[in-house]
C-alpha positions in Angstrom: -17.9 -4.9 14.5 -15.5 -7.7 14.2 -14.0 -9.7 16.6 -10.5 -8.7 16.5 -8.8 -10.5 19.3 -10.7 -13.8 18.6 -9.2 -13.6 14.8 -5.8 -13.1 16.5 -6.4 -15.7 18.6 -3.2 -16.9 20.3 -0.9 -13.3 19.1 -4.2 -11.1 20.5 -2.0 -10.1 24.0 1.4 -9.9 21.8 0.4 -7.8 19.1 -2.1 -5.3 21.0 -0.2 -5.0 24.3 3.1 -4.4 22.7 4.9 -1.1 23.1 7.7 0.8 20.7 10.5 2.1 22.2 13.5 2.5 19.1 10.8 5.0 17.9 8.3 6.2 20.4 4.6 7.3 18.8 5.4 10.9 19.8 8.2 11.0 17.2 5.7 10.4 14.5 3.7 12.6 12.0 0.3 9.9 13.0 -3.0 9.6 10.6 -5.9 11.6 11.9 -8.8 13.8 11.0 -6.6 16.6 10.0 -3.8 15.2 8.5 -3.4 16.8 5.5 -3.9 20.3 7.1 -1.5 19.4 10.1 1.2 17.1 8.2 0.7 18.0 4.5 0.1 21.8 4.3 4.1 22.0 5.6 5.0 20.4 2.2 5.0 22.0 -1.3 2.0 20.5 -2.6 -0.3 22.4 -4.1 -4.1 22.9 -3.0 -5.2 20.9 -5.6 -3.2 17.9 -4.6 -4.2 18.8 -0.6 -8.1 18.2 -2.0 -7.5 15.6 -4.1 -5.9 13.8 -1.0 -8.6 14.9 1.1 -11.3 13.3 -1.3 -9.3 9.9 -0.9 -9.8 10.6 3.4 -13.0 11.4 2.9 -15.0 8.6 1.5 -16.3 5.3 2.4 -16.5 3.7 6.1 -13.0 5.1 7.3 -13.9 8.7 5.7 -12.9 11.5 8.2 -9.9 9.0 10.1 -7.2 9.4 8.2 -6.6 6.1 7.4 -7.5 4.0 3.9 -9.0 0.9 3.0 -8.0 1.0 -0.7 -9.0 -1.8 -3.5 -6.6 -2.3 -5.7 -6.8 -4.9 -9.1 -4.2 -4.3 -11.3 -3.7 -8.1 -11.3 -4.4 -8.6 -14.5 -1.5 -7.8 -16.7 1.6 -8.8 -14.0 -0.6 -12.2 -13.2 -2.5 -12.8 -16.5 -6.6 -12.1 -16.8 -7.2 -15.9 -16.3 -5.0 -16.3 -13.3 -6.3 -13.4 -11.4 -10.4 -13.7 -12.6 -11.0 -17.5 -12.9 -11.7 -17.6 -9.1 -14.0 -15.6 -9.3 -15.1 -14.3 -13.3 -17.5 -11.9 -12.7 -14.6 -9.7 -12.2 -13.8 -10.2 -16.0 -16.1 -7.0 -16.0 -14.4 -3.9 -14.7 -18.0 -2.5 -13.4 -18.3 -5.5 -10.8 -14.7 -4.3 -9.2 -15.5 -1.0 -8.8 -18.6 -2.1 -7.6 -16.5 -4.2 -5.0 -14.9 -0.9 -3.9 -18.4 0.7 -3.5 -20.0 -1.7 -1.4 -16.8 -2.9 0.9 -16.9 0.9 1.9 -13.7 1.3 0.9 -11.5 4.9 0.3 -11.0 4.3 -3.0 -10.3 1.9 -6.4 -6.8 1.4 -8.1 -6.8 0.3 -11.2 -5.4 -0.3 -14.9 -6.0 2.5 -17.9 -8.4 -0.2 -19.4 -10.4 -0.7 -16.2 -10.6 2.3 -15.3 -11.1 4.1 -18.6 -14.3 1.7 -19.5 -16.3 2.8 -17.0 -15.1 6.4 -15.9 -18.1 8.1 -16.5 -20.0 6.0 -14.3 -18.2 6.2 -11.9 -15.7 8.4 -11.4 -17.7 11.3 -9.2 -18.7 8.3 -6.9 -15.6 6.8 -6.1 -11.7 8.1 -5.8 -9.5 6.4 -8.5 -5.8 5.9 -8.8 -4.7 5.0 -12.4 -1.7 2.5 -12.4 0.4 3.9 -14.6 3.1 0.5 -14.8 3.2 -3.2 -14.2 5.2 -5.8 -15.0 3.8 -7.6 -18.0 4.5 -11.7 -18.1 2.7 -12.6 -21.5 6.4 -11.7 -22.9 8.3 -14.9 -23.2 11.1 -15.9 -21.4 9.7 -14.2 -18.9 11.7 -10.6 -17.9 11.0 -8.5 -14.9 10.6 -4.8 -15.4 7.7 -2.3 -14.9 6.7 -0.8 -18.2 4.6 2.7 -18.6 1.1 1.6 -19.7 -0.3 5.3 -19.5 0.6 8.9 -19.6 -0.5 11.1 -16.3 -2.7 13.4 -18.0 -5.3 10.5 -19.4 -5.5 9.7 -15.7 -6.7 13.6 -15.0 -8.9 13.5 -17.8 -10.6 10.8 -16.5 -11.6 11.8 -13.1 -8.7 10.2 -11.3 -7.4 12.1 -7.7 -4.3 9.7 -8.0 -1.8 7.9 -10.2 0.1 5.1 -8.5 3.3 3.4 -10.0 5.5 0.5 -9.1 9.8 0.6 -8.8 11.4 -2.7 -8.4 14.4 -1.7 -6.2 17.2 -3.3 -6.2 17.0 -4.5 -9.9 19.5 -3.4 -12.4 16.2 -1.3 -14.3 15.7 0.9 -11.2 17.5 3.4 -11.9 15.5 3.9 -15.1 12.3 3.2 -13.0 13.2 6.0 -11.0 13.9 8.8 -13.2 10.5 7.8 -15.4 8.1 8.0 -12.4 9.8 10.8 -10.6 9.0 13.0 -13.8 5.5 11.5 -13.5 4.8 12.1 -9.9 5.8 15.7 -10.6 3.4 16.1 -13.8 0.3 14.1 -11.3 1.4 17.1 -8.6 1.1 19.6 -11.4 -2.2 18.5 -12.0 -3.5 18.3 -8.5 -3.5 15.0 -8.3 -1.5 12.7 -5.6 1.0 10.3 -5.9 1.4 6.5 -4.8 4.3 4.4 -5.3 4.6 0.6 -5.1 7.9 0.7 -3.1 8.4 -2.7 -4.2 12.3 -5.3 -3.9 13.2 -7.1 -7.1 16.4 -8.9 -7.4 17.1 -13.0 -7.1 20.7 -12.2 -5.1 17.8 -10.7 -1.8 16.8 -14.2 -1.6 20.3 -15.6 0.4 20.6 -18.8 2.6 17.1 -19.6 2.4 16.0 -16.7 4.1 14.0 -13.4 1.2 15.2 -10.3 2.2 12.5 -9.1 -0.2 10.7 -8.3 2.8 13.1 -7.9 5.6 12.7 -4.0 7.1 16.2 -2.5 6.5 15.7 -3.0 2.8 12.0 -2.4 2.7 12.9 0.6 4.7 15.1 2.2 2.5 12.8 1.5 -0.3 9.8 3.7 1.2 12.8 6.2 2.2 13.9 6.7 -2.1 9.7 6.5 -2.5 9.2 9.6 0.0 12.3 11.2 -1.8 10.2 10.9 -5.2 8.0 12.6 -3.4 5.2 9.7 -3.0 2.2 11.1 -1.0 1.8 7.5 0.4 3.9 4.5 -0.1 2.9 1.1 -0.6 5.1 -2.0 0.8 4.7 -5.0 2.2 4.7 -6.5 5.2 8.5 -6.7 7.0 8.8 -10.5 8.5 12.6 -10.2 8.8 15.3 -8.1 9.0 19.4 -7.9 8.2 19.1 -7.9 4.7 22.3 -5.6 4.3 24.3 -7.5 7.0 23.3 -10.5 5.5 23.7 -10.1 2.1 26.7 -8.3 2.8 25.9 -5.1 0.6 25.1 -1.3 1.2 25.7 0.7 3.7 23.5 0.2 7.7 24.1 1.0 10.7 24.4 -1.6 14.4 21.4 0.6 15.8 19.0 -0.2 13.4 19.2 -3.8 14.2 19.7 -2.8 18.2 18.1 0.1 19.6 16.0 1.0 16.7 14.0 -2.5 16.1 13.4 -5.7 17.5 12.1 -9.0 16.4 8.7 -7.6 17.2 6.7 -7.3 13.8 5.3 -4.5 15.1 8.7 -2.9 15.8 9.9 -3.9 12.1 7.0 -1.8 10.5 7.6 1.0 12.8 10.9 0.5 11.4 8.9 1.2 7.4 7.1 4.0 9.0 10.2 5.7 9.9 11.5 5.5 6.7 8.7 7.5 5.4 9.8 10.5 6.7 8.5 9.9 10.3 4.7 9.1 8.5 4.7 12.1 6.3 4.7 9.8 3.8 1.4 7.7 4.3 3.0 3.9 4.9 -0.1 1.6 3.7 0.8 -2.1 3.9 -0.2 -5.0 0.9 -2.6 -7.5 2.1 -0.8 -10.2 0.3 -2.3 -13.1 -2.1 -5.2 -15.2 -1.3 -4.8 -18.3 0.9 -8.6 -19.6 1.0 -9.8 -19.6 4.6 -7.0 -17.9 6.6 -7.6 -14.9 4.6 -9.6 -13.1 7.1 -7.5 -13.7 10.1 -4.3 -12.8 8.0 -6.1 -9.5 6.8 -6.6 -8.7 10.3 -3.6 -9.3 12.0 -1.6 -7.3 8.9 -4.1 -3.8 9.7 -3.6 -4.8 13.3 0.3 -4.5 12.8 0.2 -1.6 10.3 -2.0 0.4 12.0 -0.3 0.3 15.6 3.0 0.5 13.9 2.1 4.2 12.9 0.7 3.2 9.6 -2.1 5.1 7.5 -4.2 1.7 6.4 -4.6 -1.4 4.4 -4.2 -2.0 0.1 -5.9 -5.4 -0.4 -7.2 -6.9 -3.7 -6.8 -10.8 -4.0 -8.0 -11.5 -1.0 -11.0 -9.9 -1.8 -12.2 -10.2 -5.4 -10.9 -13.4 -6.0 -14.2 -14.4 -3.4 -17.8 -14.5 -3.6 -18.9 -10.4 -3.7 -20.2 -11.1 -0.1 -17.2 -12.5 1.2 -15.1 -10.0 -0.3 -17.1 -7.0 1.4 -16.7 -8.8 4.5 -12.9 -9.2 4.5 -12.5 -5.5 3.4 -14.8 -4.2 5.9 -12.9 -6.6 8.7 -10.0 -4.5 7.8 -11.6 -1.2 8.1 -13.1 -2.0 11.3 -9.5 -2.1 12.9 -9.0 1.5 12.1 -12.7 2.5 13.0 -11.6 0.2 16.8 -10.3 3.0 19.5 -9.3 0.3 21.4 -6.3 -0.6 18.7 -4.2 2.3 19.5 -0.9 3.1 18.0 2.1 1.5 19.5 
């Protein structure tokens, strides 16, 4: 098992003795075992979408925990081929990142229609898939900033897929569009059994104010999980809050004095709770992004983000970069770090 407190190092006491108090663990809907027969049979999903959720629990090193390691690469199109597979261009081949998935022991793969697609039959009744059904394409030139549907739901049922995933950029003047196009096609993946995740993702150049990105601060990442769960997102994706006051800041929207007093702190622990609670309490899975690669603080960075997710109230870890872009061996490493602070019953929840 890996050494958790000695990749902490110095933030080992203050991120795994803290405690939360704005919103105490008892408030919360928690992974386990038996979420989706505890939290999710109250909902209106179907049982379809209740196995297809329980495949995702139910496979690789975390499999009966309730929480997910998932692999995601859909780098590809936002970040170009070249920038996202040069580190590492065995990954060119969209066998080797399944094959990624397989041996890190993670819950499942997320990837594009082409990757996916070109090697379904191998390997779709071995693994749980998620189709991304959007991304921002950059080949287009001046660059723009929108998600663009790639593929239709139904091709990822056809294929084998238990999930479709999508990204909104909220906050940018296209949301609105964004959200009416994947709230039709979270309903159509729920009429086909299959579950929904949503890339609950900031987008606009005025959240970056006196040197300080609100792109991450928790108020508005909060309210972006809140409009995901809304959609009806089976999990949401986000990342990592390192800030907070984005609307008093900015000076925009509507807040409240207790979410910056009684509800959060400066703790980072405190600010995902903060994500969590947005998510409908955790009925809404949160899953945190494990960022880009950074070379040899990768590990320790991975760590300490499960570490915060996980006793935040969170349901697991979504890394990609800072796993394929590495030797295969390195990669499994990394991801299997991250899954042993969810298989650790001495990393509680906060």
């Amino acid at each position: 098992m890996t050494d958790i407190s000695q990749l902490l190092g110095d933030d080992a006491e203050y991120l795994l003795d803290h405690r939360c108090r704005g919103f105490p663990r008892e408030q919360l809907h928690l992974p386990g075992p038996d979420f989706v027969s505890r939290v999710v049979a109250d909902s209106d999903r179907s049982p379809a979408v209740m196995r297809s959720l329980q495949a995702l629990f139910g496979h690789g090193r975390l499999a009966g925990t309730g929480y997910l390691s998932l692999l995601p690469v859909d780098q590809g199109i936002e970040h170009s081929a070249g920038a996202s597979f040069a580190p590492n261009p065995r990954y060119f081949d969209p066998a080797n990142i399944v094959e990624l998935a397989l041996e890190g022991g993670c819950n499942g793969v997320a990837s594009t229609l082409g990757v996916l697609s070109s090697v379904a039959r191998r390997y779709a009744h071995r693994i749980p898939m998620m189709l991304k059904l959007n991304h921002n394409e950059t080949l287009s030139y001046p660059a723009m900033y929108d998600q663009t549907l790639f593929a239709e739901v139904d091709q990822a049922h056809d294929m084998g897929c238990v999930a479709v995933g999508a990204t909104i950029y909220f906050g940018s003047p296209e949301s609105r569009r964004q959200i009416m196009e994947i709230s039709e096609a979270f309903e159509r993946a729920h009429q086909l059994g299959m579950a929904t995740v949503l890339w609950a993702y900031l987008r606009n150049p005025a959240f970056k104010h006196e040197g300080k990105d609100y792109h991450v601060a928790a108020d508005l990442t909060g309210q972006a999980n809140h409009l995901a769960a809304t959609i009806k997102a089976d999990i949401v994706k986000q990342k990592l809050p390192e800030t907070n006051g984005g609307y008093q800041d900015i000076g925009f929207g509507h807040t409240h004095a207790k979410v910056y007093g009684e509800l959060t702190s400066e703790h980072p622990i405190d600010l995902a709770r903060y994500q969590v609670a947005c998510c409908y309490m955790g009925r809404a899975g949160l899953i945190n992004s494990g960022g880009g690669s950074k070379g040899h603080s990768d590990l320790g960075e991975a760590v300490r983000t499960a570490v915060i997710n996980k006793r935040a109230g969170g349901m697991g870890l979504i890394s990609g970069r800072k796993a394929f872009q590495k030797p295969m061996g390195e990669g499994v490493e990394l991801l299997q770090a991250i899954q042993d602070v969810y298989l650790d019953k001495g990393v509680t929840v906060a």
